[in-house]
TITIBA-408848 format. One line per 2 residues: number of its first residue (from 1); their letters; for each residue x, y, z of C-alpha. Coordinates in pm, 1 decimal. Example, Ala and Ser with C-alpha at 12.3 -4.5 7.8 and 13.67 -1.06 7.14 Angstrom:
// TITIBA-408848
1> AS> 1230.0 -450.0 780.0  1367.0 -106.0 714.0
END
This chain:
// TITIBA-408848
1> XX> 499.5 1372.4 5191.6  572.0 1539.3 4811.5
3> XX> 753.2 1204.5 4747.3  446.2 999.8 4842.2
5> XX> 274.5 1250.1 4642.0  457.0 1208.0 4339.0
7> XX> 464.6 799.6 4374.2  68.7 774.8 4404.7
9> XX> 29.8 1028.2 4143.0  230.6 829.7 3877.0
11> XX> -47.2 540.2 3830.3  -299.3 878.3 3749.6
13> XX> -110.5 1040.0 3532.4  -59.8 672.2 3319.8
15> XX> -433.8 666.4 3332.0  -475.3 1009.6 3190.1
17> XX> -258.1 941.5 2928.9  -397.2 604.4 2841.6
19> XX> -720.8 831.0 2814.4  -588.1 1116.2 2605.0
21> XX> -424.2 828.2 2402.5  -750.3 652.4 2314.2
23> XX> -977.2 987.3 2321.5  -717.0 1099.1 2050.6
25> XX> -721.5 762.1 1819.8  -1106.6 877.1 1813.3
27> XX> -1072.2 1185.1 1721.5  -786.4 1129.0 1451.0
29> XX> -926.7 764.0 1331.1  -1117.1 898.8 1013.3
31> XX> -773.3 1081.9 880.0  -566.4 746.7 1002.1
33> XX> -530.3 622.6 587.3  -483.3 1026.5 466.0
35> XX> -235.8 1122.9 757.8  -46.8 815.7 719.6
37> XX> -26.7 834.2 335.2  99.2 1259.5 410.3
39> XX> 386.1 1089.3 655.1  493.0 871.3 351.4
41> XX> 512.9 1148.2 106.5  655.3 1378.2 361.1
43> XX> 934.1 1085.4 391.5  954.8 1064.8 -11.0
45> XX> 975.2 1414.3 -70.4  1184.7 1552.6 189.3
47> XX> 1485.6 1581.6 -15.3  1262.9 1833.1 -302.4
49> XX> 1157.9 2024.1 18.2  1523.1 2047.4 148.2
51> XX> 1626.7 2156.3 -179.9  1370.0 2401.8 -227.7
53> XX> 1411.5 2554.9 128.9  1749.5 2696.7 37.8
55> XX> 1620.7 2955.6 -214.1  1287.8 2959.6 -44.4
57> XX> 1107.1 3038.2 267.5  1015.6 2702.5 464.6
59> XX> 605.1 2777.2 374.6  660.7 2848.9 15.3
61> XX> 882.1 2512.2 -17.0  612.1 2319.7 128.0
63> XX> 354.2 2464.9 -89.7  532.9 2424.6 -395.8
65> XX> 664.3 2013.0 -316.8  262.1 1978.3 -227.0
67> XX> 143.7 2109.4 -557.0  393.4 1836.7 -706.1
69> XX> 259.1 1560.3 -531.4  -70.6 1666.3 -571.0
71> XX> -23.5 1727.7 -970.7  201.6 1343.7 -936.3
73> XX> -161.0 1156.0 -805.3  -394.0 1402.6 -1028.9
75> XX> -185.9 1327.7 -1341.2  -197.1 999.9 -1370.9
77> XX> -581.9 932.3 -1299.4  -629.4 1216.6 -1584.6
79> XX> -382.0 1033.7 -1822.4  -595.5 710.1 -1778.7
81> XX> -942.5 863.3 -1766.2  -848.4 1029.7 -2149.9
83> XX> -717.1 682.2 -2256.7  -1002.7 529.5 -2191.4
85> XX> -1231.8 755.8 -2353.3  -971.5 765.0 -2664.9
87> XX> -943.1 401.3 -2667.0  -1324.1 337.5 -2575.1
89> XX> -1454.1 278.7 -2917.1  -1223.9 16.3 -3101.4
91> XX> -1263.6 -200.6 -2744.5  -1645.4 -240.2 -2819.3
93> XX> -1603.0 -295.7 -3159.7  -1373.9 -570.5 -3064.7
95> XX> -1623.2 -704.5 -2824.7  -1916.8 -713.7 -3063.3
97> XX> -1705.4 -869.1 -3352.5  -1595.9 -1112.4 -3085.2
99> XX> -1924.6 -1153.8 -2918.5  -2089.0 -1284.7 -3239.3
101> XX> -1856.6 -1633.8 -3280.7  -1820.4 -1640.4 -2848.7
103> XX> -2131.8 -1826.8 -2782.6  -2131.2 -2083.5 -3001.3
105> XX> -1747.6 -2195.6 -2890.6  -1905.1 -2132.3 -2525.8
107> XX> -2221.7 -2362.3 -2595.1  -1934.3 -2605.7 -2725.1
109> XX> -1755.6 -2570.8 -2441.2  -2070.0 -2617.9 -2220.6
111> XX> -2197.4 -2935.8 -2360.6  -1860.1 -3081.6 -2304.9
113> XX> -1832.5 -2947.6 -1918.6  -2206.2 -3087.5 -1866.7
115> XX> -2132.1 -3435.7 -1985.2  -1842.7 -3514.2 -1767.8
117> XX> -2023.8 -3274.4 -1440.1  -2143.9 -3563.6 -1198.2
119> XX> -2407.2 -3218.6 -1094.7  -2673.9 -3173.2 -1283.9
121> XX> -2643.6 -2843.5 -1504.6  -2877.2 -2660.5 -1771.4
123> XX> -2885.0 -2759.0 -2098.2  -2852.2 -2367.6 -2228.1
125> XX> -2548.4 -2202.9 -2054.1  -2725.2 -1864.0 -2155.3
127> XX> -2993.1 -1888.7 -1837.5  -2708.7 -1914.4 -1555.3
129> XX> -2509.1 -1606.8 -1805.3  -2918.7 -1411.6 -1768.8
131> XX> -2884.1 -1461.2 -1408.2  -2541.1 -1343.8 -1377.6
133> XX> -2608.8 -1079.3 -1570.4  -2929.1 -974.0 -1362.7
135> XX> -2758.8 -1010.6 -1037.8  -2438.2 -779.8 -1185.5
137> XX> -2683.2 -513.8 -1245.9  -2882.7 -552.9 -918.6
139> XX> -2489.6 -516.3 -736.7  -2442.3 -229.8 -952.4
141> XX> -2783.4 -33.6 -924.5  -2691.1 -71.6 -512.5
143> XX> -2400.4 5.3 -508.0  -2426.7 301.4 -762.1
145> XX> -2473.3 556.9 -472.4  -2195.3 392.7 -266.4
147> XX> -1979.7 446.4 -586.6  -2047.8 837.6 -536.0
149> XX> -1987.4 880.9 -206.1  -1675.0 649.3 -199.9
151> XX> -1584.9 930.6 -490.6  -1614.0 1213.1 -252.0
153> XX> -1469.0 1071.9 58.6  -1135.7 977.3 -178.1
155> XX> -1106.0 1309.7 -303.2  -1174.8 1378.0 109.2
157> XX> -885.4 1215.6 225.2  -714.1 1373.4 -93.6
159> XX> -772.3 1720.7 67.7  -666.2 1613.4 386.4
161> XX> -391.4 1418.9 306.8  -263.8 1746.3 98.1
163> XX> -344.3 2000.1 405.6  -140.8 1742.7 635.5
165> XX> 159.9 1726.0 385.1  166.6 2087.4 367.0
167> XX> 243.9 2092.6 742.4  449.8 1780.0 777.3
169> XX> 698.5 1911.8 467.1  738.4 2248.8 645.0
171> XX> 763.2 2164.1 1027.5  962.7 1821.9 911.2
173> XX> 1262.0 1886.9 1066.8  1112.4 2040.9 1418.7
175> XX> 863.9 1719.4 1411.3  1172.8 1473.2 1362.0
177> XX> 1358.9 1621.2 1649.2  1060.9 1589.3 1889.8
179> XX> 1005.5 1239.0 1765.3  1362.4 1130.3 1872.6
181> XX> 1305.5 1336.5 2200.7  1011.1 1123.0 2260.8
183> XX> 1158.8 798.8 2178.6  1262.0 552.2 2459.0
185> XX> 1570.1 502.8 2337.3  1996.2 614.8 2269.1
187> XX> 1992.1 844.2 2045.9  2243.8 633.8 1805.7
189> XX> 1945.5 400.6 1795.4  1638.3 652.6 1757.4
191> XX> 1834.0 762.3 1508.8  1925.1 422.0 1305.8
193> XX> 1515.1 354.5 1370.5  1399.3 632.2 1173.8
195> XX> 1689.0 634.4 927.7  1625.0 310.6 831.6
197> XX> 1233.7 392.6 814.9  1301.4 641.3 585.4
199> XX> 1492.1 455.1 382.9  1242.7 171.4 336.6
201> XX> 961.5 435.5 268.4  1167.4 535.9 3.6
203> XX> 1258.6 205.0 -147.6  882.2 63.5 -89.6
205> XX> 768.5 377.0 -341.6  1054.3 278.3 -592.5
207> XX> 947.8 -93.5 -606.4  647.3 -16.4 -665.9
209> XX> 700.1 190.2 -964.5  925.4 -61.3 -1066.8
211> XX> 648.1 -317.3 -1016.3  448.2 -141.7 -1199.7
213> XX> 627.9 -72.8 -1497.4  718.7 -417.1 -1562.6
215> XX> 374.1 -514.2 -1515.1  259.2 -293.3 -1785.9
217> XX> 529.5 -360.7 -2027.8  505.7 -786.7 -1980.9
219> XX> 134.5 -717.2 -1973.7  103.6 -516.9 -2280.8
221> XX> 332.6 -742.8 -2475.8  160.8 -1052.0 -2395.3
223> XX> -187.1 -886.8 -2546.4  -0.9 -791.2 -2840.9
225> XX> 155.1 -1148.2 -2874.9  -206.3 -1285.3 -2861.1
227> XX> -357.4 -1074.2 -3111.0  -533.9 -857.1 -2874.3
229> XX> -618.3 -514.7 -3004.4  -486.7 -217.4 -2799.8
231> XX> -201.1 -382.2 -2624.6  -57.5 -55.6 -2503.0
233> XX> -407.9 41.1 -2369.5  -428.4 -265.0 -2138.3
235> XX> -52.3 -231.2 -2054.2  -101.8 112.2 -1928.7
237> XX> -435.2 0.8 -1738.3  -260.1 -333.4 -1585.8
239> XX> 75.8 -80.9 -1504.4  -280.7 84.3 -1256.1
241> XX> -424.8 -182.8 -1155.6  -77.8 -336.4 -983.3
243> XX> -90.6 -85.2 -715.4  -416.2 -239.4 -625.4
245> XX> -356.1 -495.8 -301.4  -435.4 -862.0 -382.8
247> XX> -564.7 -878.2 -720.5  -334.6 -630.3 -875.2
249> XX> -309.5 -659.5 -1276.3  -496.6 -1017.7 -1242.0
251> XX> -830.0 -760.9 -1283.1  -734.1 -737.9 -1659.5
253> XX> -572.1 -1035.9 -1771.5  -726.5 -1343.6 -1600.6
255> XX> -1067.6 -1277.0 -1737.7  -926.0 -1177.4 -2077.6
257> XX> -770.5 -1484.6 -2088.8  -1080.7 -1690.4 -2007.3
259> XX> -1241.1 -1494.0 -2248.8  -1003.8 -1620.1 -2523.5
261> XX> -1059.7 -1955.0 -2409.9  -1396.0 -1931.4 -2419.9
263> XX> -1391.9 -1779.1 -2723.7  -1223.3 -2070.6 -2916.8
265> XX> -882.9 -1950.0 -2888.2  -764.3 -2203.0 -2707.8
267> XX> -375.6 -2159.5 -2773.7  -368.7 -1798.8 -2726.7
269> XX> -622.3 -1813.1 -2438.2  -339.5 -2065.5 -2260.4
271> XX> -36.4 -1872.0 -2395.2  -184.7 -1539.9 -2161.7
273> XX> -293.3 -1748.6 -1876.1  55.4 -1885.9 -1870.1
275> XX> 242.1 -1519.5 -1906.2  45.0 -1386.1 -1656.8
277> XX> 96.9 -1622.2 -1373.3  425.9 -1690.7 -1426.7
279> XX> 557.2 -1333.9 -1582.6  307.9 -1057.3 -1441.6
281> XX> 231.6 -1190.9 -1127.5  599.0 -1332.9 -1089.3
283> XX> 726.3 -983.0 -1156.4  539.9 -848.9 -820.5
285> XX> 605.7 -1161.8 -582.0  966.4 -1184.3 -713.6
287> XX> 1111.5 -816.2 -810.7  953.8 -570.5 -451.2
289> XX> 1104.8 -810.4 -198.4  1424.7 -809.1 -414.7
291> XX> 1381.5 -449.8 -432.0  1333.5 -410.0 -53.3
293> XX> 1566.7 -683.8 109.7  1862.4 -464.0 31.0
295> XX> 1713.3 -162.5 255.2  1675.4 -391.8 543.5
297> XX> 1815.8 -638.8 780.4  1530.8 -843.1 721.4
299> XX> 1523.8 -1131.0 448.0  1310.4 -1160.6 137.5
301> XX> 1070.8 -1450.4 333.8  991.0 -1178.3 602.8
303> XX> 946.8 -847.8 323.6  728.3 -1072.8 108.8
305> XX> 480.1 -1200.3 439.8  490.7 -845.2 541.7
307> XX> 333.4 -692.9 206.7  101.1 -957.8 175.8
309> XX> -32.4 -956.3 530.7  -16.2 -560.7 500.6
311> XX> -257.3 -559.5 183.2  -500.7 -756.4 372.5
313> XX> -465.8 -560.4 691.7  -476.7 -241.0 546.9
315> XX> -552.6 -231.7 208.7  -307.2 5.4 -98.1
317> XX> -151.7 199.9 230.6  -20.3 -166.4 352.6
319> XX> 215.1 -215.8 80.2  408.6 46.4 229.0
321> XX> 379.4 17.2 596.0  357.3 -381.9 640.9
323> XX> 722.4 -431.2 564.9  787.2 -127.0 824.4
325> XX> 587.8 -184.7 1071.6  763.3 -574.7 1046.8
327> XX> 1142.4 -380.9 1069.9  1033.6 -168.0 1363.3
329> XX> 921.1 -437.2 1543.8  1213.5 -653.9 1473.0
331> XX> 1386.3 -320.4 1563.2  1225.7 -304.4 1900.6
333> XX> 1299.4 -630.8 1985.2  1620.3 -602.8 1962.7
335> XX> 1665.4 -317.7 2179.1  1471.7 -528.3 2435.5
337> XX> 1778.5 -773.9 2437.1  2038.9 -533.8 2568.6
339> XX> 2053.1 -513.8 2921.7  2049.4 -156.2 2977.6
341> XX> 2008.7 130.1 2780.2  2404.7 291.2 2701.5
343> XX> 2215.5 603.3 2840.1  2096.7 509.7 3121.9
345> XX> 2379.7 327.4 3185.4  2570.1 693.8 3198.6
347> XX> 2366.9 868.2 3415.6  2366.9 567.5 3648.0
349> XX> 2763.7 586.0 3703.0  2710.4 939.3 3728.8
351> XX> 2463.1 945.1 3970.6  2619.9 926.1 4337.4
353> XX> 2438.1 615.7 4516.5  2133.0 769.4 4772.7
355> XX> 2188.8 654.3 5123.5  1902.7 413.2 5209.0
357> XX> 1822.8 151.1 5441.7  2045.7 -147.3 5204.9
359> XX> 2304.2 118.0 5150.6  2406.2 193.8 5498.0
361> XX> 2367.6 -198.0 5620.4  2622.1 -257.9 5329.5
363> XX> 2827.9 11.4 5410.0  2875.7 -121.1 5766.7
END
């Protein structure tokens, strides 16, 4: 009777914990970006926190490797913010001193676009640049309160992501142990999982500072090689704006370089177009999967579909967890292929036979 028990209470108990899955993805699904981005750093920092635990108590390690990553994201956004404001005045001189010979070369420009267009277009290019202008503002005066609150929900998931590093860096090792407890698997190959996990956290972080630095530098040279004022400005702002999925430093010099076109400078307008398909843009596609092959079985074909598609699935966060969620996959799969589990296979040989209804026909 317990045995019939047990065997019709196994379908309710995978119901309750479907349930308590799902009722738990609800309660946890606003903190999904911030807890994810604390399990990265926890990953990245582990070895400052391991460090720090050996003249330390465990809490005061954690607090101390928090404050570092929280002064590491701070710093940077501070850095930038004081640029800007330092730098703010000789960029709109520029822009008036260019402004004043720009529409001419763009009426130029215009009058030749308009008699080749088989569409009819305005004679003055200024109307549709009015209407662009008045529908920028309209996006902007709507979105101005959105801006705000987008403000305070990222420095939101700041706090939280901080709170949950806090934890994660002290309780790191107990948390890794239950994890591998918990996993269906040898413990050769839980192990292998998460160490190779780890290791791709790690290297996805380093390419992207790599990235990002060689974005900045190629960036800021090209600016300075076309005469553009502040070159080390933009290459700091570009070395930002590559962490950014999709677009990445395109933000700052495609429309600069349209703007030199448009401007009359043809040659130099072309020269940046050119450097930053082929050299800043290049440097992203071609120098993280390089970075990242090496740190998995996977190849470069695979790394590079698995940042893009992470970008677009889940935004900055899926530069980091595309590519892993692509090795633990390829990871699981290949556990799949084995026929049994080496563990399961030793408690089966263990395990004397039960005496059943095939056993004793066969034993006759």
């Amino acid at each position: 009777m317990s045995e019939t028990r047990r065997s019709l209470g196994r379908p309710g108990l995978y119901a309750i914990v479907v349930v308590g899955v799902y009722l738990t993805y609800l309660v946890l699904r606003p903190f999904l970006v911030a807890l994810t981005w604390a399990v990265m750093f926890a990953v990245l920092f582990h070895g400052m926190q391991a460090v720090l635990v050996r003249r330390m108590t465990p809490g005061r390690a954690a607090g101390l490797t928090t404050a570092v990553v929280g002064i590491a994201i701070v710093l940077p956004v501070v850095v930038l913010v004081a640029t800007v404001a330092r730098e703010a005045p000789q960029i709109t001189d520029r822009v008036k001193e260019t402004s004043q010979t720009a529409p001419g070369q763009i009426q130029l420009v215009w009058e030749k676009v308009r008699a080749k267009s088989p569409v009819a277009m305005p004679e003055d290019p200024a109307e549709i640049i009015a209407k662009a202008q008045q529908r920028a503002m309209t996006f902007l005066t709507s979105r101005a309160s959105g801006l705000v609150t987008d403000s305070l929900a990222t420095l939101g998931n700041l706090g939280v992501m901080l709170f949950a590093l806090f934890f994660f860096l002290r309780d790191g090792d107990k948390l890794g142990k239950q994890l591998r407890d918990r996993l269906p698997l040898s413990e050769p190959d839980s192990e292998r999982l998460l160490t190779q996990t780890r290791d791709l956290v790690t290297a996805s972080f380093g390419a992207g500072a790599v990235v990002a630095a060689a974005q900045g530098t190629i960036g800021g040279l090209a600016f300075w090689l076309a005469g553009i004022h502040t070159p080390v400005f933009w290459g700091i702002v570009m070395a930002f704006a590559s962490i950014l999925p999709v677009a990445g430093a395109s933000l700052i010099w495609l429309p600069a370089g349209i703007w030199l076109l448009l401007s009359g400078e043809i040659g130099r307008g072309v020269f940046l177009l050119l450097i930053g398909v082929f050299g800043i843009s290049m440097a992203d596609n071609v120098l993280r999967p390089m970075l990242l092959t090496g740190k998995t079985s996977l190849s470069g074909f695979v790394i590079f579909f698995g940042l893009l598609g992470g970008a677009a699935a889940f935004g900055l966060i899926g530069l980091v967890i595309g590519p892993i969620i692509l090795v633990i996959t390829a990871q699981l799969l290949d556990f799949l292929r084995r026929p049994t589990i080496p563990n399961e296979t030793k408690v089966a040989e263990t395990t004397p036979p039960k005496r059943g209804l095939f056993t004793a026909r066969t034993s006759r």
